[in-house]
Biopython code that builds the backbone (N, CA, C, O; Angstrom):
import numpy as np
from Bio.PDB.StructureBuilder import StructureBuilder

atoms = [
    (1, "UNK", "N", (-3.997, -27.729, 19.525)),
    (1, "UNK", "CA", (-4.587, -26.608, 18.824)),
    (1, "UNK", "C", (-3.726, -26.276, 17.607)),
    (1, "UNK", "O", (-2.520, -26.112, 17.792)),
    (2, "UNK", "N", (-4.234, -26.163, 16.388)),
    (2, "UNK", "CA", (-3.676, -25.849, 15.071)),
    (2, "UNK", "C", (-2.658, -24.331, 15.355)),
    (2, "UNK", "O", (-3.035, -23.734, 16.363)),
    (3, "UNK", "N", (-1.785, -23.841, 14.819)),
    (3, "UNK", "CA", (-1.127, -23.040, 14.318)),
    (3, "UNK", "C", (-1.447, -21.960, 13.006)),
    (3, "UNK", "O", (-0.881, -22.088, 11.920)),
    (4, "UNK", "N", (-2.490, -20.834, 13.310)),
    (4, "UNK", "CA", (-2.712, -20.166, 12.095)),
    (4, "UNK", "C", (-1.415, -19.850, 11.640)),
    (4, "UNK", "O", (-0.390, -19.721, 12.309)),
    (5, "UNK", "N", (-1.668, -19.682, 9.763)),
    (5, "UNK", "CA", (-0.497, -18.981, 9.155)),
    (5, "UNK", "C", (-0.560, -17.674, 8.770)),
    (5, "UNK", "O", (-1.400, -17.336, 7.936)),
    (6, "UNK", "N", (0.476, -16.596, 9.423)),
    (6, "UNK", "CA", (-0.051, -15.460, 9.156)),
    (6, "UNK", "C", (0.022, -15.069, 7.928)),
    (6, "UNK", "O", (0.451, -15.927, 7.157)),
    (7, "UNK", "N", (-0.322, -13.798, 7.357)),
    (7, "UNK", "CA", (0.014, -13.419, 5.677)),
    (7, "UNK", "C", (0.507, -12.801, 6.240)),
    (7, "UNK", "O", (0.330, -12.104, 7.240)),
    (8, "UNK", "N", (2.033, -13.301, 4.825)),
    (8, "UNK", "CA", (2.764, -11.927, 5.149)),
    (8, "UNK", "C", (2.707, -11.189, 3.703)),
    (8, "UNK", "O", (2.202, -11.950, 2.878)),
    (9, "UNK", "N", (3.039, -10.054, 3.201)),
    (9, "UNK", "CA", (2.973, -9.071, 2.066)),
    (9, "UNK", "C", (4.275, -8.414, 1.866)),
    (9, "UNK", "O", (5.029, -8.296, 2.833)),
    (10, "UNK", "N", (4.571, -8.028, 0.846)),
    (10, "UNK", "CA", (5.933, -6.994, 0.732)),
    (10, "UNK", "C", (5.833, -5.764, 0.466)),
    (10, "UNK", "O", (5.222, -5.451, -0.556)),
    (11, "UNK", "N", (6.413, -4.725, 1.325)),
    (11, "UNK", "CA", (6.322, -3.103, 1.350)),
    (11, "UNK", "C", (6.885, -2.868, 0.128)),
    (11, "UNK", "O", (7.751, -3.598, -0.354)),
    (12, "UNK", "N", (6.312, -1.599, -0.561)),
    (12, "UNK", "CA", (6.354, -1.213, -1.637)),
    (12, "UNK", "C", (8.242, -0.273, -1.425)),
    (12, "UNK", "O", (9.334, -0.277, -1.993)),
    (13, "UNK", "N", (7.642, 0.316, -0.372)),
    (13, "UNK", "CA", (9.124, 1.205, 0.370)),
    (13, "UNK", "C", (10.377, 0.633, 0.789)),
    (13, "UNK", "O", (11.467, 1.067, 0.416)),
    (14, "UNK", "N", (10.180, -0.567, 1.744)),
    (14, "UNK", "CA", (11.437, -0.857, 2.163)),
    (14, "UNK", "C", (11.446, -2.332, 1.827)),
    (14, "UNK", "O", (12.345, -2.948, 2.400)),
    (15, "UNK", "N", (10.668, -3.045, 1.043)),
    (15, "UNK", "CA", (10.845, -3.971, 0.803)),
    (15, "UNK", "C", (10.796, -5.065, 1.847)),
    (15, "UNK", "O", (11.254, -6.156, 1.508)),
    (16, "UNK", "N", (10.523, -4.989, 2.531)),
    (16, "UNK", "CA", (10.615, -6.535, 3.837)),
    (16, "UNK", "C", (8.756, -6.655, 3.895)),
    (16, "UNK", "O", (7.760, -5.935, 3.834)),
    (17, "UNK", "N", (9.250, -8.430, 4.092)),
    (17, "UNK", "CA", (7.485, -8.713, 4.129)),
    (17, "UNK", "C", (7.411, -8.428, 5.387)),
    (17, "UNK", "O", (8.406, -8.341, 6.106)),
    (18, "UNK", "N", (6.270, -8.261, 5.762)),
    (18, "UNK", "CA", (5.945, -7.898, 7.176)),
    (18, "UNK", "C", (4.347, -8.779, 7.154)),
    (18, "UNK", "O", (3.982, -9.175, 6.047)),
    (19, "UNK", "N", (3.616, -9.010, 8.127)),
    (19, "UNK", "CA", (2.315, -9.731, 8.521)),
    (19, "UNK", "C", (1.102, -8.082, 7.804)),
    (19, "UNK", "O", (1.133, -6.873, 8.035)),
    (20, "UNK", "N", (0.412, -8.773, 7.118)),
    (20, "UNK", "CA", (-0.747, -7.802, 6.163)),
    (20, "UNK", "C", (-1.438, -7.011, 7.065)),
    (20, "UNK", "O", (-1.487, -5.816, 6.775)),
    (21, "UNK", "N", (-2.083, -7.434, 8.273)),
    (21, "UNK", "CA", (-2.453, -6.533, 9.131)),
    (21, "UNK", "C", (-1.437, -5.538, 9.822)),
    (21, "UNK", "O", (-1.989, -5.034, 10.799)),
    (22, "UNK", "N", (-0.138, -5.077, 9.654)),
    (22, "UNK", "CA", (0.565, -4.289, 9.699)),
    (22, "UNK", "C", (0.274, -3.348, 8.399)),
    (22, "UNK", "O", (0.032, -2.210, 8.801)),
    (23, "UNK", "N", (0.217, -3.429, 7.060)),
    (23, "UNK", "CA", (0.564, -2.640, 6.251)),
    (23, "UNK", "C", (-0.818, -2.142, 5.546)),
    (23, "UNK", "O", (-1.751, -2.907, 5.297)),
    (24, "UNK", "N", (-0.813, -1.102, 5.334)),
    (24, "UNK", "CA", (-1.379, -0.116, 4.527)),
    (24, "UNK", "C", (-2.001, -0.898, 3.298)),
    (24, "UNK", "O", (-1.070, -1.451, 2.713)),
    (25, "UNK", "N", (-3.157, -1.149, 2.705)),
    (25, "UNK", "CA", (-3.635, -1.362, 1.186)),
    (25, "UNK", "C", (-3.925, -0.306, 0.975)),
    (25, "UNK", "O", (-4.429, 0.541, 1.712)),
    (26, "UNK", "N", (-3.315, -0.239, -1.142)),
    (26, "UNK", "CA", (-3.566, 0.866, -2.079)),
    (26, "UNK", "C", (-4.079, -0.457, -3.023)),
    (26, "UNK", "O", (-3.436, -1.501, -3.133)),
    (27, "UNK", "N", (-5.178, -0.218, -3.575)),
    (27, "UNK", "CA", (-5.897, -0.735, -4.891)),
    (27, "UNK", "C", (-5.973, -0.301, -5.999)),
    (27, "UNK", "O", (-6.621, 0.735, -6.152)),
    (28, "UNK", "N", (-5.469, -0.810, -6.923)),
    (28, "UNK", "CA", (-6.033, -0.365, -8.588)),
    (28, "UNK", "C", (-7.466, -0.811, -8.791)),
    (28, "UNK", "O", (-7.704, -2.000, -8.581)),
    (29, "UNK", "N", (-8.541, 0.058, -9.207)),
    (29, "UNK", "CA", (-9.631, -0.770, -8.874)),
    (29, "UNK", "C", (-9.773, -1.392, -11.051)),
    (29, "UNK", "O", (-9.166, -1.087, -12.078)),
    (30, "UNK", "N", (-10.695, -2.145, -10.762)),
    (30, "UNK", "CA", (-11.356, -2.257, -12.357)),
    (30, "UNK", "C", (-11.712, -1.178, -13.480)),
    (30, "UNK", "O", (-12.092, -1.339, -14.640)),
    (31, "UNK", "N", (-11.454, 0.005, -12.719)),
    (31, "UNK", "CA", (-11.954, 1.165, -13.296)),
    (31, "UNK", "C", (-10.428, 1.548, -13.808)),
    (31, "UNK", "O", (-10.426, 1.990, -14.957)),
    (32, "UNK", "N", (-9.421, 1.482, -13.320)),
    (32, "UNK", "CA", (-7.702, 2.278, -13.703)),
    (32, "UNK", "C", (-7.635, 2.780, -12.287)),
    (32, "UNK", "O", (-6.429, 2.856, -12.050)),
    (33, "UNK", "N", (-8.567, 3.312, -10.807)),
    (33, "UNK", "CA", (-8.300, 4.350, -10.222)),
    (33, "UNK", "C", (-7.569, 4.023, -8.862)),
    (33, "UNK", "O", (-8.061, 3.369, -7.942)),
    (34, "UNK", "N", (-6.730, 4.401, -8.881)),
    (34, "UNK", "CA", (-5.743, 4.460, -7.814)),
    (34, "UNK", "C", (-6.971, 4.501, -6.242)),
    (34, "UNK", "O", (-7.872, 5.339, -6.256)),
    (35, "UNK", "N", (-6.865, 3.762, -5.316)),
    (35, "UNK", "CA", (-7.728, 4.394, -3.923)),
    (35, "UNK", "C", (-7.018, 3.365, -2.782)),
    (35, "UNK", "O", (-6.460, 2.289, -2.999)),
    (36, "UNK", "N", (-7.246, 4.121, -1.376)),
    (36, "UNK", "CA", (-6.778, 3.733, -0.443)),
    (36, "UNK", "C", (-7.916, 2.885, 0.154)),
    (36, "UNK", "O", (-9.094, 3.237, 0.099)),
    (37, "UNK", "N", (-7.548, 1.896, 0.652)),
    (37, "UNK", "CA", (-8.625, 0.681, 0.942)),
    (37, "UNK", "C", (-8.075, 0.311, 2.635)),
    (37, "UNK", "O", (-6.973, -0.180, 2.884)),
    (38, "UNK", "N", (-8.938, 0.611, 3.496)),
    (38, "UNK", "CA", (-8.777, 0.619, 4.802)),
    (38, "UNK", "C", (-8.837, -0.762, 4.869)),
    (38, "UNK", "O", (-7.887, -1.420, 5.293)),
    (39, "UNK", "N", (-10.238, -1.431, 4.354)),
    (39, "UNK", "CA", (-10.701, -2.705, 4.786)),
    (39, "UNK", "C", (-10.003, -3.835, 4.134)),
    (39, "UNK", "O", (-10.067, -4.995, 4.542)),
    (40, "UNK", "N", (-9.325, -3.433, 3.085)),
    (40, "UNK", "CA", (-8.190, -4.516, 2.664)),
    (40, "UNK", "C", (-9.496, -5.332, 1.846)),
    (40, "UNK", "O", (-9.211, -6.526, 1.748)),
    (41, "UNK", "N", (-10.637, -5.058, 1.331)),
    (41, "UNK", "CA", (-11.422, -6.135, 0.845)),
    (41, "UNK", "C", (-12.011, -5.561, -0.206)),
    (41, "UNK", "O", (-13.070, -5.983, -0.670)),
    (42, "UNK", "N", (-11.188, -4.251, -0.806)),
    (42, "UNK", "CA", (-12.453, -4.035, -2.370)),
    (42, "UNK", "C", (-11.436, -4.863, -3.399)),
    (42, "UNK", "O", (-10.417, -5.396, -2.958)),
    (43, "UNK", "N", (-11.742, -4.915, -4.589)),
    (43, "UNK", "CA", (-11.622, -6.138, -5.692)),
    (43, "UNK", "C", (-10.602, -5.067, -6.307)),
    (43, "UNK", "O", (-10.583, -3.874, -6.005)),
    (44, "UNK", "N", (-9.655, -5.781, -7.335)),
    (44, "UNK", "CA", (-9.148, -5.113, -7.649)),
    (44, "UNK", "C", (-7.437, -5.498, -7.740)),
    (44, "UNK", "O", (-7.119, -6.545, -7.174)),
    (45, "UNK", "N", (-6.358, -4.724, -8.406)),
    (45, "UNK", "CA", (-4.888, -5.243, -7.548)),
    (45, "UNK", "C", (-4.426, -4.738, -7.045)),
    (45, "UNK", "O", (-4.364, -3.605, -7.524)),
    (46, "UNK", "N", (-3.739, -4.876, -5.838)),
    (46, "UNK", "CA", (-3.438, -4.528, -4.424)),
    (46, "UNK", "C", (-1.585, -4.752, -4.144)),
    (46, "UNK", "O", (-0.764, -5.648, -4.341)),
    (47, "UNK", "N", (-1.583, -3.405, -3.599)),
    (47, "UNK", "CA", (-0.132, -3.529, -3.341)),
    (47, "UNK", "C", (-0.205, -2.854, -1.855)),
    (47, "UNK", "O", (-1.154, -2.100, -1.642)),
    (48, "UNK", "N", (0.912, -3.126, -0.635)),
    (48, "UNK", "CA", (1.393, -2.557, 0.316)),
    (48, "UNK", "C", (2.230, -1.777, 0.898)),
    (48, "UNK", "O", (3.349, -1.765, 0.385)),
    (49, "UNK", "N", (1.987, -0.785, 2.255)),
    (49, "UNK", "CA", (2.493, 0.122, 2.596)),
    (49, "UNK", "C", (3.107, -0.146, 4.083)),
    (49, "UNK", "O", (2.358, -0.431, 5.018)),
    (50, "UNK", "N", (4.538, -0.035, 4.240)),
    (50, "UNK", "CA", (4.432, 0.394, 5.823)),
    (50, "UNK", "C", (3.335, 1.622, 6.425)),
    (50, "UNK", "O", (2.657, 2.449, 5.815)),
    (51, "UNK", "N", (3.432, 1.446, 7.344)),
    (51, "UNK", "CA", (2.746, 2.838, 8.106)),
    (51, "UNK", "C", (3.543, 3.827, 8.688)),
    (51, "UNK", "O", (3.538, 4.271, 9.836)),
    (52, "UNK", "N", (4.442, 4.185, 7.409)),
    (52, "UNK", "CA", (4.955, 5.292, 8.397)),
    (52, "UNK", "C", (5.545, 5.715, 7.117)),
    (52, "UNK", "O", (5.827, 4.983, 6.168)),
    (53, "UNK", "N", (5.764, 7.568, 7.250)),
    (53, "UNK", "CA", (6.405, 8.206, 5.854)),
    (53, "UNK", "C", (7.453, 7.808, 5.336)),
    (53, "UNK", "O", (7.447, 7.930, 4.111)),
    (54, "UNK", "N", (8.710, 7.212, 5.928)),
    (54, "UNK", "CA", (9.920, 6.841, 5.369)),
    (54, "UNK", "C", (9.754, 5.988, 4.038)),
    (54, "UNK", "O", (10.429, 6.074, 3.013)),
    (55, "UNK", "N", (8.325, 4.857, 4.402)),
    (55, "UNK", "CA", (8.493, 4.190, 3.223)),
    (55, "UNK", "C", (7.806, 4.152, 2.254)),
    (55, "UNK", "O", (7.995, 3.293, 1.393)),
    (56, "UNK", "N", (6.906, 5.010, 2.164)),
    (56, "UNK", "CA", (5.927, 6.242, 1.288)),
    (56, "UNK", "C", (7.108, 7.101, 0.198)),
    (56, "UNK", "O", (7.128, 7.120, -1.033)),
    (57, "UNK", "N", (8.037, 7.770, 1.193)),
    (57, "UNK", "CA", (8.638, 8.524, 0.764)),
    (57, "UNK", "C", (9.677, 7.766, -0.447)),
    (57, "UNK", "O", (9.836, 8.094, -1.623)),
    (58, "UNK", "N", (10.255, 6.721, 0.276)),
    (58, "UNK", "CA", (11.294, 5.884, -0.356)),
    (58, "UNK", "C", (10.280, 5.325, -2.060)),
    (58, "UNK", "O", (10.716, 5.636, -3.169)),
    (59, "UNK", "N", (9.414, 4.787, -1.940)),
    (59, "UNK", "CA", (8.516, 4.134, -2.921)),
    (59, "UNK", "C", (8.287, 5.169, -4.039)),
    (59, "UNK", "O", (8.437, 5.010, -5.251)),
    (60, "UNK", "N", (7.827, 6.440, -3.256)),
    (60, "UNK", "CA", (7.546, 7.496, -4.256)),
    (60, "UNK", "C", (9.099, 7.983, -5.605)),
    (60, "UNK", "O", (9.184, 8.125, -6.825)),
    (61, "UNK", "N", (10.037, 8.075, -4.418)),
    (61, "UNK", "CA", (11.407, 7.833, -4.876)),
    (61, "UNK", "C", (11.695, 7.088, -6.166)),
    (61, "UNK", "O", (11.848, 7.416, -7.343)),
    (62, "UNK", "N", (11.708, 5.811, -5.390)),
    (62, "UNK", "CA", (12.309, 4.727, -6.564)),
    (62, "UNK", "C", (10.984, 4.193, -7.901)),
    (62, "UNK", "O", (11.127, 3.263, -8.695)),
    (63, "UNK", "N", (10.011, 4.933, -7.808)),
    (63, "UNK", "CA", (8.470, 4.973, -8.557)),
    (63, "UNK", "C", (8.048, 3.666, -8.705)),
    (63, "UNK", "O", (8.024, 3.053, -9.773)),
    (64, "UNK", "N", (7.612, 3.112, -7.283)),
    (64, "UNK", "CA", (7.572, 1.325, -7.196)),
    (64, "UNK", "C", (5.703, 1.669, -7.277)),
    (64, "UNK", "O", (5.074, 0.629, -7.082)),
    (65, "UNK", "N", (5.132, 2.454, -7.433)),
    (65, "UNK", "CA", (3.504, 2.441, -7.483)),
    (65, "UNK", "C", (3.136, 2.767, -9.027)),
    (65, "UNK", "O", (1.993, 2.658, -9.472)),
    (66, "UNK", "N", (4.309, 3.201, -9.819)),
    (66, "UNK", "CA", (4.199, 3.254, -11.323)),
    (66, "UNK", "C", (4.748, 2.066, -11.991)),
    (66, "UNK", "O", (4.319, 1.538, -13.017)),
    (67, "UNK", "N", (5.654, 1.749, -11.345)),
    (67, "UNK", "CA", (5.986, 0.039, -11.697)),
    (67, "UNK", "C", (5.108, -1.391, -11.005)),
    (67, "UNK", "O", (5.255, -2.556, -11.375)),
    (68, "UNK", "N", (4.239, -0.922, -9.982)),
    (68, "UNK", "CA", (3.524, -2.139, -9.958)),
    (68, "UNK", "C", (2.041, -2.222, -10.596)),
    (68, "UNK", "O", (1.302, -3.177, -10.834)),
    (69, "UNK", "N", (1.912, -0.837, -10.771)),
    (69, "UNK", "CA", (0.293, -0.463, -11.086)),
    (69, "UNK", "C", (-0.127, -0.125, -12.637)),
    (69, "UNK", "O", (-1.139, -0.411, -13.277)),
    (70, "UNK", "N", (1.364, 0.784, -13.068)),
    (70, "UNK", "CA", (1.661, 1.347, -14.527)),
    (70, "UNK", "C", (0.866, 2.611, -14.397)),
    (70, "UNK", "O", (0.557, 3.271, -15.389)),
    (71, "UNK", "N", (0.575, 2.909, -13.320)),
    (71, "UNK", "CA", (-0.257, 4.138, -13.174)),
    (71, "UNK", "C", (0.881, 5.132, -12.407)),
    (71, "UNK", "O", (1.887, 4.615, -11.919)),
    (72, "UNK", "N", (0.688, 6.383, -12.345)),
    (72, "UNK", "CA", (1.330, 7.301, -11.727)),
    (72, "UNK", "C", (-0.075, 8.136, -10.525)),
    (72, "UNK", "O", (-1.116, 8.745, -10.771)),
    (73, "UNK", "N", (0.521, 7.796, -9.436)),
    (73, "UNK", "CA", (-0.052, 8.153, -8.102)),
    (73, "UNK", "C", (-0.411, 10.285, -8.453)),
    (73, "UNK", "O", (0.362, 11.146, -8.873)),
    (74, "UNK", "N", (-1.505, 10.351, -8.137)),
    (74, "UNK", "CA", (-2.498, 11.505, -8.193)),
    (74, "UNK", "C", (-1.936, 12.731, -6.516)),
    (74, "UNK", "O", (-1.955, 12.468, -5.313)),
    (75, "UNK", "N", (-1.661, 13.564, -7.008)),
    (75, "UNK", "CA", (-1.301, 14.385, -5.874)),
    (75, "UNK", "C", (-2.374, 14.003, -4.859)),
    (75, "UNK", "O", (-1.865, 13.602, -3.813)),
    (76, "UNK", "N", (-3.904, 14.008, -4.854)),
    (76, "UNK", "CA", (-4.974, 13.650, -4.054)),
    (76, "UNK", "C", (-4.590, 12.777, -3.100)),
    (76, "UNK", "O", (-4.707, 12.882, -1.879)),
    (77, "UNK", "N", (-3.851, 11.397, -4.126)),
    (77, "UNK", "CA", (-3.666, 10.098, -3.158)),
    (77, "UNK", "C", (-2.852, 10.041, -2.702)),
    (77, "UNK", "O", (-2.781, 9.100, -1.911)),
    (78, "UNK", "N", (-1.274, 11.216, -2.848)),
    (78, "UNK", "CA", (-0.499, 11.035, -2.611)),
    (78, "UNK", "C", (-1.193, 11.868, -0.693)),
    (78, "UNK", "O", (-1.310, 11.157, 0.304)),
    (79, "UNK", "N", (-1.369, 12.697, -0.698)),
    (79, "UNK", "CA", (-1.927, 13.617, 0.066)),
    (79, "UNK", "C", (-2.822, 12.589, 0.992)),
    (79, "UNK", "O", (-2.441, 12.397, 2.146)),
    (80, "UNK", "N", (-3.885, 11.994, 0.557)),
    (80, "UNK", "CA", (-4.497, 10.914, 1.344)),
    (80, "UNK", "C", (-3.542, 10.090, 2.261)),
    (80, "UNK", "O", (-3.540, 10.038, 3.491)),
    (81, "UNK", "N", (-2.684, 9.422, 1.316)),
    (81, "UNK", "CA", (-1.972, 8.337, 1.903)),
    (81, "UNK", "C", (-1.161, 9.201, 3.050)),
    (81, "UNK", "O", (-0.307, 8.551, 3.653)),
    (82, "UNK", "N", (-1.280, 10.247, 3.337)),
    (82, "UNK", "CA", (0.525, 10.830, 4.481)),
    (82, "UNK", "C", (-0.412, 11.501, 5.039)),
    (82, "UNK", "O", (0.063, 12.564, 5.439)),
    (83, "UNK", "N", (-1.988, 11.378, 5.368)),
    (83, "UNK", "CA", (-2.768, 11.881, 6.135)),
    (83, "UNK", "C", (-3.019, 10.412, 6.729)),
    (83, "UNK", "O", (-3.123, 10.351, 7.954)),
    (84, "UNK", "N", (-3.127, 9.235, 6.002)),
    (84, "UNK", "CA", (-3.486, 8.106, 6.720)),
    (84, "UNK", "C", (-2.348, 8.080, 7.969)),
    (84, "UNK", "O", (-2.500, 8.127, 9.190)),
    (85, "UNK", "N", (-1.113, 7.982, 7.104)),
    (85, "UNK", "CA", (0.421, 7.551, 7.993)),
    (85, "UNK", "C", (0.428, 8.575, 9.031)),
    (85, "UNK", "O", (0.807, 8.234, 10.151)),
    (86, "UNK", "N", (-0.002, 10.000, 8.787)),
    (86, "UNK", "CA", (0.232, 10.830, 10.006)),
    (86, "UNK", "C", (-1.049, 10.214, 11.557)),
    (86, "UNK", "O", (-0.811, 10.083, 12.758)),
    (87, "UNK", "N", (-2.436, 9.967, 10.695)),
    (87, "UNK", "CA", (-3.008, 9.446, 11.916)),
    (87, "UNK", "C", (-2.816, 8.060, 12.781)),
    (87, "UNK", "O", (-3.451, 7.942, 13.829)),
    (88, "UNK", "N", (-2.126, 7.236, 12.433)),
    (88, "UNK", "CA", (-1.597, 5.877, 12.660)),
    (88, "UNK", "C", (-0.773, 5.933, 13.509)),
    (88, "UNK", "O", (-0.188, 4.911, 13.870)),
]
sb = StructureBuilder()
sb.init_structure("model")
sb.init_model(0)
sb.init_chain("A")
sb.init_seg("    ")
for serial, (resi, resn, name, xyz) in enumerate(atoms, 1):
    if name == "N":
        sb.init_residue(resn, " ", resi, " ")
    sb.init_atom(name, np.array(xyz, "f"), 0.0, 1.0, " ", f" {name:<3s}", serial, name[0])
structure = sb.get_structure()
């Protein structure tokens, strides 16, 4: 039996790749707009999150979502995203 390869991705927060079905997608969509993407499948460029505030917090910190996106994160999404991490 073959050996799938998992994806792995790199946290925006603490930096370690971890397997993609662990981490959080945030999308830039075609439009400029920052959104949280549960299904990991709208179009667009895509960066990752642990699931948990430390590395939300850390990212917001070192402004790794204005350096990968060139956008600056919207109180809304910031607020979205630490409602996702609190239900997880």
């Amino acid at each position: 039996m073959k050996v799938r390869k998992i994806p792995l991705r790199l946290c925006l927060g603490c930096q370690e790749m971890k397997p993609k079905k662990e981490l959080l997608r945030i999308v830039k969509t075609p439009e400029g707009v920052l959104e949280f993407d549960p299904t990991s499948k709208k179009n667009g460029r895509g960066a990752y999150l642990c699931a948990n505030l430390e590395c939300l917090s850390v990212a917001l910190k070192n402004h790794r979502f204005e350096k990968n996106f060139g956008l600056k994160l919207s109180k809304e999404m910031i607020s979205e995203l630490e409602r996702q991490l609190n239900s997880s």
